[in-house]
Z-matrix of the N, CA and C atoms (Angstrom, degrees):
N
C 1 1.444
C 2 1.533 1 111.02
N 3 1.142 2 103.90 1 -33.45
C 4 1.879 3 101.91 2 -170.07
C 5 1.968 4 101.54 3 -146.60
N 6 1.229 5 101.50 4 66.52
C 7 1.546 6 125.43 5 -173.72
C 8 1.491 7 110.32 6 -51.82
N 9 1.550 8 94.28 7 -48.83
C 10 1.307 9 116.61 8 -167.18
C 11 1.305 10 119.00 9 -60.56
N 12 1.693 11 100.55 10 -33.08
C 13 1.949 12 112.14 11 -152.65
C 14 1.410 13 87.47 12 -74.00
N 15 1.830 14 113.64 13 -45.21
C 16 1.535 15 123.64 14 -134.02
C 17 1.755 16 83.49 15 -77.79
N 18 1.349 17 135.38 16 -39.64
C 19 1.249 18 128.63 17 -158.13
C 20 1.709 19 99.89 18 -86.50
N 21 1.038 20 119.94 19 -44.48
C 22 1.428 21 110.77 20 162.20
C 23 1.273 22 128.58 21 -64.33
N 24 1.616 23 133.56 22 -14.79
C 25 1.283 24 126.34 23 147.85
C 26 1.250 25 138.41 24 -76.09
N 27 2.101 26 109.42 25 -1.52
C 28 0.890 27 119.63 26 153.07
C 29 1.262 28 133.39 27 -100.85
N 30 1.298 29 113.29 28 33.99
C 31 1.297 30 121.88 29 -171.84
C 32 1.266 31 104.23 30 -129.91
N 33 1.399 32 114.87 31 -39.74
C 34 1.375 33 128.33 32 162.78
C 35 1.680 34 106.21 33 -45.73
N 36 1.060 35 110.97 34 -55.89
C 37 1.892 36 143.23 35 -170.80
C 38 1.702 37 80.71 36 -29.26
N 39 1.765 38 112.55 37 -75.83
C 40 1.447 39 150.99 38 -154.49
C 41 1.365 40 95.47 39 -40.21
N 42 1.456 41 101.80 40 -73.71
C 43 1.768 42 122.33 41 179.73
C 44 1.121 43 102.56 42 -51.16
N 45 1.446 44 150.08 43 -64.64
C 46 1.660 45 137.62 44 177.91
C 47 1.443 46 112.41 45 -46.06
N 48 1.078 47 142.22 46 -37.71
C 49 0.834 48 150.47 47 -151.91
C 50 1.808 49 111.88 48 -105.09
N 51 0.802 50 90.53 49 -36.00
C 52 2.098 51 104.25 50 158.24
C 53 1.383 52 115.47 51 -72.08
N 54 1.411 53 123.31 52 -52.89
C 55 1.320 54 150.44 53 -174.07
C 56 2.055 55 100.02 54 -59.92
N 57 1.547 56 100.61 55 -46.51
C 58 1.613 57 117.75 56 -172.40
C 59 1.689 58 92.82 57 -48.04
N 60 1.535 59 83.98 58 -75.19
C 61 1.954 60 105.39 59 -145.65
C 62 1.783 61 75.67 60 -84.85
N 63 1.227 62 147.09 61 48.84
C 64 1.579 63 130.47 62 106.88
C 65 1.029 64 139.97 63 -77.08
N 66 1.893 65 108.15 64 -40.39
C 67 1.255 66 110.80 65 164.00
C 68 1.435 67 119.00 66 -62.84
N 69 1.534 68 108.88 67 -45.69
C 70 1.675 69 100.19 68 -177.37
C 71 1.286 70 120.97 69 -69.03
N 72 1.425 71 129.78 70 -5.43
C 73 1.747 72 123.55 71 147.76
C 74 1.289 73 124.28 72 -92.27
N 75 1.371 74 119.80 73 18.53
C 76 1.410 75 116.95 74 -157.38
C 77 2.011 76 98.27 75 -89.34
N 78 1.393 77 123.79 76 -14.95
C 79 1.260 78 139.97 77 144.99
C 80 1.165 79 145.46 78 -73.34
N 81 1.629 80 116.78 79 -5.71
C 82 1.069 81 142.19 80 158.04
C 83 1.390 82 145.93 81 -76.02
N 84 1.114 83 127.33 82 76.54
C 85 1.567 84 123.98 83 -147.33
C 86 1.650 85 97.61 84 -116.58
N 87 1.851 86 95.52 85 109.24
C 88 1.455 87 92.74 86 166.23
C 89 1.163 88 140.68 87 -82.16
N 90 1.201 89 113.23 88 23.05
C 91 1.501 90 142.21 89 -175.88
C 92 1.462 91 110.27 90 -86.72
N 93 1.408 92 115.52 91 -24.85
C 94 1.468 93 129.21 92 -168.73
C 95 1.337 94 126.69 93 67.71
N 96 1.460 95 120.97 94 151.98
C 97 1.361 96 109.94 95 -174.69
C 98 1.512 97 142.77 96 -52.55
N 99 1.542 98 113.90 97 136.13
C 100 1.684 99 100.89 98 -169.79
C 101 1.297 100 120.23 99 -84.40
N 102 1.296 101 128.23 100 115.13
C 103 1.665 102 124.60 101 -175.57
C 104 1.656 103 95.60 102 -121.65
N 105 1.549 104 82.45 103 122.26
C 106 1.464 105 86.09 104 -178.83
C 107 1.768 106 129.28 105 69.28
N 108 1.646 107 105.77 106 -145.13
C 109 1.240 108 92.85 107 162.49
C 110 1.414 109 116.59 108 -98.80
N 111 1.032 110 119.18 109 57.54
C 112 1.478 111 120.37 110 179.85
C 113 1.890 112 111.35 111 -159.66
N 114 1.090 113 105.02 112 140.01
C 115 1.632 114 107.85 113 161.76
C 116 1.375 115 118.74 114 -101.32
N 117 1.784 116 101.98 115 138.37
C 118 1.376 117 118.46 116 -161.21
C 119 2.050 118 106.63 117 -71.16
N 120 0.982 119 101.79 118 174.03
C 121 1.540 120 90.02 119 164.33
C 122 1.315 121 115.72 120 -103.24
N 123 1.789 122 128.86 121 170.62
C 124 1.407 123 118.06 122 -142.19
C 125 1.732 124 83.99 123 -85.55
N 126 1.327 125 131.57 124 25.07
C 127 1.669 126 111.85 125 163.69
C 128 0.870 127 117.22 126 -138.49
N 129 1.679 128 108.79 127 51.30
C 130 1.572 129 139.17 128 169.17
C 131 0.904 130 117.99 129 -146.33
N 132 1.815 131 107.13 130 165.01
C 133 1.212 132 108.17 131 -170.15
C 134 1.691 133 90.06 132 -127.94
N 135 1.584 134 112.66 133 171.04
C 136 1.584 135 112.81 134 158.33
C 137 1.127 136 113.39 135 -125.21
N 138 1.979 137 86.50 136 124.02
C 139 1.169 138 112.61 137 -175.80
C 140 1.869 139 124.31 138 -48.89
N 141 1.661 140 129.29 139 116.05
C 142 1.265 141 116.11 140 -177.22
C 143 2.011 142 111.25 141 -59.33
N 144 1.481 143 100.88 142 -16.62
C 145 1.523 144 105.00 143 -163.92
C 146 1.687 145 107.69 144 -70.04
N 147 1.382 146 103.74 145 -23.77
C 148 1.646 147 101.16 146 -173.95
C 149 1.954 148 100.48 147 -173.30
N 150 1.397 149 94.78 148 60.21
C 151 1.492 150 108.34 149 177.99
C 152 1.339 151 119.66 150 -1.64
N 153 1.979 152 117.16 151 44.09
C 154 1.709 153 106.46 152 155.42
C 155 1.872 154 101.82 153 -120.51
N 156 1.269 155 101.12 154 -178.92
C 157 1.097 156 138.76 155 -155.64
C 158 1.477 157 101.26 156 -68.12
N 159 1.097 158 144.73 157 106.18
C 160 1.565 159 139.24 158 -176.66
C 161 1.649 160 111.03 159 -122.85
N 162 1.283 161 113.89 160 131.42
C 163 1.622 162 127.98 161 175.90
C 164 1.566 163 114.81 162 -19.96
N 165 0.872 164 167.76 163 134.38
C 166 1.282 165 147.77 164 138.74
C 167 1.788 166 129.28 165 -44.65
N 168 1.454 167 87.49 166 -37.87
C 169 1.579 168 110.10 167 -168.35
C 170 1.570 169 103.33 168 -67.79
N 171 1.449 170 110.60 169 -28.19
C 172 1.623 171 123.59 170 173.27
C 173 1.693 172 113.76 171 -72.56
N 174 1.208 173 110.75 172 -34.98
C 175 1.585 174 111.09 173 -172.37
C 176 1.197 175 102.12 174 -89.25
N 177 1.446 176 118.97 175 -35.57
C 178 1.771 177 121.17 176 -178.90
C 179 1.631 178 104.19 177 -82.71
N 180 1.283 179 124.99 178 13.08
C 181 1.815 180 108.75 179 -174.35
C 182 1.799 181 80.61 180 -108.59
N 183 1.597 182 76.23 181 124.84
C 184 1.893 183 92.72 182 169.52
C 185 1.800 184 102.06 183 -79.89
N 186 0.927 185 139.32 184 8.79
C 187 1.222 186 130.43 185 -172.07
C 188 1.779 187 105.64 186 -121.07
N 189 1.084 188 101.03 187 3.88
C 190 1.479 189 106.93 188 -160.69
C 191 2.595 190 93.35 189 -107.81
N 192 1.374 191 93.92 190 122.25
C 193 1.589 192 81.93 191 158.54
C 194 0.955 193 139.66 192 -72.56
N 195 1.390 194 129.46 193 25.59
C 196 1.238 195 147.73 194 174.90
C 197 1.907 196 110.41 195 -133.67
N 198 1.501 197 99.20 196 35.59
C 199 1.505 198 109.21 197 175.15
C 200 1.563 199 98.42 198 -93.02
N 201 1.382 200 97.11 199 133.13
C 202 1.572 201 128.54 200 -166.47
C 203 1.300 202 108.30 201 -117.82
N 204 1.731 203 134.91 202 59.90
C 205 1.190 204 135.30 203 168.01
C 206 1.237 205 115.46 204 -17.11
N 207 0.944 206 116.66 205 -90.18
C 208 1.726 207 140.35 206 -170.53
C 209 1.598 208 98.73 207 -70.19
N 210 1.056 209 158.24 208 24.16
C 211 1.082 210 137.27 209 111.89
C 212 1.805 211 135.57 210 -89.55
N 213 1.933 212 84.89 211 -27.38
C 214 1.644 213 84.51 212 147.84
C 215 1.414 214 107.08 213 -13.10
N 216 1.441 215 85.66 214 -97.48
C 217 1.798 216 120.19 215 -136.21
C 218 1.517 217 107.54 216 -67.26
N 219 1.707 218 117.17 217 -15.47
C 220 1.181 219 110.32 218 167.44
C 221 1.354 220 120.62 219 -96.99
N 222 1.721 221 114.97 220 -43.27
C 223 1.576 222 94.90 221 168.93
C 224 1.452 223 114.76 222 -107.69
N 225 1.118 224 132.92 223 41.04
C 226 1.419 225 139.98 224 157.57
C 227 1.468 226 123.53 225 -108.55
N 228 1.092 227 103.23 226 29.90
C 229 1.339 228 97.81 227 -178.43
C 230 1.937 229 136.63 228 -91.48
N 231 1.555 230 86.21 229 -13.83
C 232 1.362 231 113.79 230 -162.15
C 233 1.871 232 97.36 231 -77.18
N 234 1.292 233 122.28 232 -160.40
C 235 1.367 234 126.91 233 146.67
C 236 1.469 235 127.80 234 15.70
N 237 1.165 236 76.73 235 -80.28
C 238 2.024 237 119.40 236 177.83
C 239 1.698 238 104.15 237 -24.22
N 240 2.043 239 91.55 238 -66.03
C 241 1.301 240 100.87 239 -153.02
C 242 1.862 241 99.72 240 -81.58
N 243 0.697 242 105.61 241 -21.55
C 244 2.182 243 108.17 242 168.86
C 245 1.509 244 94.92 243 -57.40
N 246 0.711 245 116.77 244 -58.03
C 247 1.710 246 119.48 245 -166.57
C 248 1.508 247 111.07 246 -69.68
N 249 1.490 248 114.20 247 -29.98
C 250 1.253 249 110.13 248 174.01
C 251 1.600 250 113.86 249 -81.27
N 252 1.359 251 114.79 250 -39.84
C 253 1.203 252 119.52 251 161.60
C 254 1.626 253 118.72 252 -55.76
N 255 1.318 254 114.73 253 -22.49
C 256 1.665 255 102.11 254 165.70
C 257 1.092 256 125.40 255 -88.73
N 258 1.585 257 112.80 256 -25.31
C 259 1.442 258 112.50 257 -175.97
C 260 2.032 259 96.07 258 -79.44
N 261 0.887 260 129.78 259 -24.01
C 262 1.692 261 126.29 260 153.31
C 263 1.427 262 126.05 261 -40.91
N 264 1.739 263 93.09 262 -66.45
C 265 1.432 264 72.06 263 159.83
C 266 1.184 265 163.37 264 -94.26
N 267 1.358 266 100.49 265 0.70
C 268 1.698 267 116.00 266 162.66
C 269 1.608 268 115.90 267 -63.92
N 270 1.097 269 111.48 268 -25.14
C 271 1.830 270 122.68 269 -153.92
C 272 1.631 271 78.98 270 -102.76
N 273 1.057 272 153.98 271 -39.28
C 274 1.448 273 153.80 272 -179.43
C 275 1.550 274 106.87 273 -74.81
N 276 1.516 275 120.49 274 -43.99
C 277 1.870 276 124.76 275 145.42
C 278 1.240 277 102.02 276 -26.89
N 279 1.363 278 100.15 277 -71.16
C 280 1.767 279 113.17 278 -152.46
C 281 1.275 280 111.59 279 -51.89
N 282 1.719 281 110.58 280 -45.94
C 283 1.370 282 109.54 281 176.99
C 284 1.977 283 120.90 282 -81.94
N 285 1.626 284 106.55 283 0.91
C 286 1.482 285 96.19 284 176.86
C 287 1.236 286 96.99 285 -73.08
N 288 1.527 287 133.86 286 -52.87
C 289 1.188 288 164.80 287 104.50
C 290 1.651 289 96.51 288 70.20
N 291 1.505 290 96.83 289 -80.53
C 292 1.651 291 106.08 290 -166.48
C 293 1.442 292 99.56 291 -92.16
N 294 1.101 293 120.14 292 10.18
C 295 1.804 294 124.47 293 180.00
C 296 1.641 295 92.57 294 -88.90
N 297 1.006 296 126.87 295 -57.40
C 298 1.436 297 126.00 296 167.11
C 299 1.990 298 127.70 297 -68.64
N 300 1.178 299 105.01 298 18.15
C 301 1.458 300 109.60 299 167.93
C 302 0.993 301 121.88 300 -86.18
């Protein structure tokens, strides 16, 4: 009955949906961050203190003296920071883990 509407609202559908997930990677660079003349790898960050390449897993460990709040959360957020958040929580398993042995 209405051929026309349904294929143009799925086409429309197509285009929103291309248009979406561009903007939401358009900050995402799997290339990793550029410090300097070099790009970091995606589970680093560059450091503002002396423009090289620093761990993520080091700035995001609250237990570590070299925990870097505020760079966490600003340049760890990508890749990096999923992975750092998993290797947490497995290693936080690991340690309920042997708390009960």
């Amino acid at each position: 009955m209405f051929p026309d509407v349904t294929v143009d609202s799925m086409r429309l559908l197509v285009i929103a949906a291309i248009v979406l997930a561009d903007f939401s990677l358009a900050d995402l660079d799997l290339r990793g961050a550029k410090c300097g003349e070099k790009r970091c790898n995606v589970s680093e960050y560059c450091s503002s203190f002396d423009t090289h390449c620093r761990p993520c897993a080091v700035a995001c460990d609250m237990k570590s003296h070299n925990y870097q709040p505020e760079e966490c959360v600003k340049d760890c957020q990508g890749e990096s920071s999923i992975q750092h958040r998993y290797d947490r929580f497995f290693n936080g398993l690991k340690g309920i883990k042997d708390d009960y042995q």
